[in-house]
Each structure stands twice: as structure tokens, then as C-alpha cells.
Steps between C-alpha positions, in 0.01 A plus 500: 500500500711726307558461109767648272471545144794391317527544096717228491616194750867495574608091368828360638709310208308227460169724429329411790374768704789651727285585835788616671527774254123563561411889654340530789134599483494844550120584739313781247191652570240490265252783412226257593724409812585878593085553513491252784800573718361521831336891638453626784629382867277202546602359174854539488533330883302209349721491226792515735392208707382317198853522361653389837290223572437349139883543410393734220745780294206714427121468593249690320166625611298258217710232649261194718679369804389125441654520127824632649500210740345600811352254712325490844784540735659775280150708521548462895825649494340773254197566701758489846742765310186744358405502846886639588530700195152697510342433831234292348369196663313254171429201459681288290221383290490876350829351303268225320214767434749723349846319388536772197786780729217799410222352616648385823580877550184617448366219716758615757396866499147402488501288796751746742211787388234333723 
């Protein structure tokens, strides 16, 4: 979701809020948001295929994959396309034990190191 600030709302003639004459919400990063953009190659792949399966603008690496609206069959399609992307064959459930993006990369690399 993407909010803009506005110091005053435009009103048509009647006073009524003119939406039409509404901005559009312009996507800025936060300092608190820049701190979790995703790092490294495992987490910005995850946050590539987060973004392309969940429908999602921007994905950070805080962000959980349940609250963004994953699902079951969507964490089969992830687990399907990690195994594409990095060569990794996991389980799906490692998506429930970690649904924050960070700790499913560090589950990732953890797991592909045995």
C-alpha cells in the first residue's frame, strides 16, 4: 500500500472531496524501510519471486509471506521456483518455519550447506 501526504485535499465545487483531482501515491522508501531492502543473492531472488507471485510493488526483507498473502499453493510454486533459481531442493514447510523473507534465506543457505 502506498500513501501520499497531501497538505490539503483538492474539493470539487460543492466541497466535497474531488478524487479525480487526487495524486497518485508516489512508492518512498523509508529510512526504516531502506534498512531492510533485501542483501545479498539469496534475498533479493526471494524478494523477486515474492513480488511475482504475491502481486507485490516492493517486498522487503522484514516482510512475512503469510501477511502478504501467501498461501499453500503459492509456497509450492515458491519452493518449485527456489529450486530453478538456486539449485536448491526444500521442502515447503521451511516457508511456515520461516515466513519473515530473511529468515527463509538464512534457512535456505543453511539447509543447501549440508
Amino acid at each position: 500500500m502506498s500513501l501520499t501526504a497531501l497538505d490539503t485535499f483538492p474539493l470539487d465545487v460543492s466541497g466535497k472531496v474531488d478524487l479525480a483531482a487526487l495524486p497518485e501515491p508516489t512508492e518512498q522508501l523509508s529510512a526504516d524501510d531502506a534498512e531492510h531492502l533485501p542483501d545479498g543473492d539469496v534475498e533479493t531472488l526471494i524478494a523477486e519471486l515474492w513480488q511475482e507471485l504475491l502481486g507485490r510493488e516492493r517486498v522487503l526483507a522484514n516482510d512475512d509471506f503469510f501477511a502478504l498473502g501467501g498461501h499453500s499453493l503459492i509456497a509450492l510454486r515458491l519452493a518449485a521456483e527456489l529450486k530453478n533459481g538456486l539449485g536448491v531442493v526444500m521442502p515447503t514447510r521451511m516457508v511456515y518455519a520461516n515466513p519473515r523473507l530473511r529468515d527463509l534465506a538464512r534457512a535456505i543457505l543453511a539447509y543447501s550447506d549440508r
